[in-house]
C-alpha positions in Angstrom: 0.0 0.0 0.0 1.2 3.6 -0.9 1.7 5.8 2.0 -1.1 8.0 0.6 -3.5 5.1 1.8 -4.3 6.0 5.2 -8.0 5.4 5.0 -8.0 2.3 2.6 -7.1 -1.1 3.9 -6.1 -4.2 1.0 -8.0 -7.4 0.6 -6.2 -9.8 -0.7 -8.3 -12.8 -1.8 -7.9 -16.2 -4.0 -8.6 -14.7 -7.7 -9.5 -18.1 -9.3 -12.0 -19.0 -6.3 -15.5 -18.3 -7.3 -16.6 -17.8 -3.5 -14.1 -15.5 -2.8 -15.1 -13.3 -6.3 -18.5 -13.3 -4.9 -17.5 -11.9 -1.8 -15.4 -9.2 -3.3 -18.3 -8.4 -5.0 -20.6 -8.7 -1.9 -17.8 -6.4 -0.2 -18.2 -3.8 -2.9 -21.5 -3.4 -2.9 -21.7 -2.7 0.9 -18.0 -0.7 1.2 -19.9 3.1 0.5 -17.2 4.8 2.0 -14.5 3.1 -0.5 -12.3 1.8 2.4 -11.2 -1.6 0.9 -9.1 -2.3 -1.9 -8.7 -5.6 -3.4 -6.1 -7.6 -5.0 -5.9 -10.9 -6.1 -3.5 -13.2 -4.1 -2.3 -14.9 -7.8 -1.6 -11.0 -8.9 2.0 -9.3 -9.6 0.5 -6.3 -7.1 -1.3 -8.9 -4.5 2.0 -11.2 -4.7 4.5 -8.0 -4.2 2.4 -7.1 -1.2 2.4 -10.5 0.2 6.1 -10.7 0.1 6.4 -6.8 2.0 3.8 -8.3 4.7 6.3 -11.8 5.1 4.5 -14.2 3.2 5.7 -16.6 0.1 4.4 -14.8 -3.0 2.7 -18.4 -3.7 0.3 -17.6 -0.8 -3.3 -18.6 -1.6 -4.5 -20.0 2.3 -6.6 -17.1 3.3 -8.1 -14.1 2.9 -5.4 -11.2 4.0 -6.6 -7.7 5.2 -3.7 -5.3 5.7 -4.6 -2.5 7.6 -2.0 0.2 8.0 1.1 -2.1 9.5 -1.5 -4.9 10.5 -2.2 -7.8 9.0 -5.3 -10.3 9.8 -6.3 -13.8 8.1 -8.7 -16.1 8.7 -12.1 -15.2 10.7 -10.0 -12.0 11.8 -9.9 -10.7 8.6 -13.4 -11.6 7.5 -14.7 -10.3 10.7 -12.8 -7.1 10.8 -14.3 -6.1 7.1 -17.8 -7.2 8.0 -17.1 -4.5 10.8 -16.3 -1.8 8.0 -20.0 -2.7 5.7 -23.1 -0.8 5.8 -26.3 -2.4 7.1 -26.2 -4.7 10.0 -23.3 -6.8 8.5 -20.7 -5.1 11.3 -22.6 -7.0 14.1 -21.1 -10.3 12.6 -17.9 -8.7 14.8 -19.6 -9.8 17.8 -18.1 -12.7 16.8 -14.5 -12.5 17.4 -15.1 -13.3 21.3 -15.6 -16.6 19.9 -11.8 -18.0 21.3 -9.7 -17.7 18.0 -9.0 -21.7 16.9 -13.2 -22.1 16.8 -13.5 -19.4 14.9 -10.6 -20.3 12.4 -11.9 -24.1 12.2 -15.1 -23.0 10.9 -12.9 -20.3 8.3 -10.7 -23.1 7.3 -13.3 -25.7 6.6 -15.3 -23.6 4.6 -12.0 -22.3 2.8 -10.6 -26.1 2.0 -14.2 -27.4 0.3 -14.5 -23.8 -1.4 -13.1 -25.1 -5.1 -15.3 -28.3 -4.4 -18.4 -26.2 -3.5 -18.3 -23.3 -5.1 -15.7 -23.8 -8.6 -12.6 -21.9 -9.6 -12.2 -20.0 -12.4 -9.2 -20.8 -15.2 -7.7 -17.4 -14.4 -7.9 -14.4 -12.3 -11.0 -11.9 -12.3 -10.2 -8.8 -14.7 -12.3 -5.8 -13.1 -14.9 -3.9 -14.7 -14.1 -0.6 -15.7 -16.7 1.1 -13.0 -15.0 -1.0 -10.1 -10.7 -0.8 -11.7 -10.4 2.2 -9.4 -10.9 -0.3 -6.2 -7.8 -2.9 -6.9 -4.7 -2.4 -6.5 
């Protein structure tokens, strides 16, 4: 992220993963102040950040959130966006008092069965011209 980015945060997600396109998508439409940027994990841009944050550039485990000079996976990252949405979506946060391995067992079943229930795409989503401003 650029300096300039105080009030943006990055989502990284799996660009092939039709779930995870979805929920960009779902994110979008519910984002009205614009805070979220995305980038696919498979991207140059999504890969160069990966490696800044520590990751392997091959990283496709998780959804990453970097916020600033913090970086959350898992339920922590789906929960702290949900607490950035419009509508009732930021009460979802209630939910990280649930103790941190529940939370991330439920993440990480529904992330290892989401090519099997959901598809993957061939190749990475190309953004509309109306929504290019919001990746990275």
């Amino acid at each position: 992220m650029a300096k300039n980015d105080t009030h943006t945060a990055v989502v990284l997600f799996d660009g092939v993963c039709n779930f995870c396109n979805s929920s960009v998508n779902f994110v979008i439409d519910r984002d009205k102040n614009q805070y979220f940027k995305f980038g696919a994990l498979q991207s140059e841009e999504g890969k160069a950040v990966l490696l800044k944050i520590g990751d392997a550039e091959d990283y496709l485990d998780s959804v990453v959130l970097v916020e600033g000079d913090r970086v959350y996976r898992d339920s922590a990252a789906a929960l702290r966006i949900a607490r950035k949405l419009s509508g009732l979506w930021p009460l979802m946060y209630a939910f990280i008092i649930v103790p941190r391995p529940i939370r991330n067992a439920v993440y990480r079943f529904i992330a290892n069965h989401r090519y099997a229930w959901f598809g993957k795409m061939e190749s990475c989503r190309i953004p509309t011209p109306d929504i290019r401003s919001r990746f990275i």
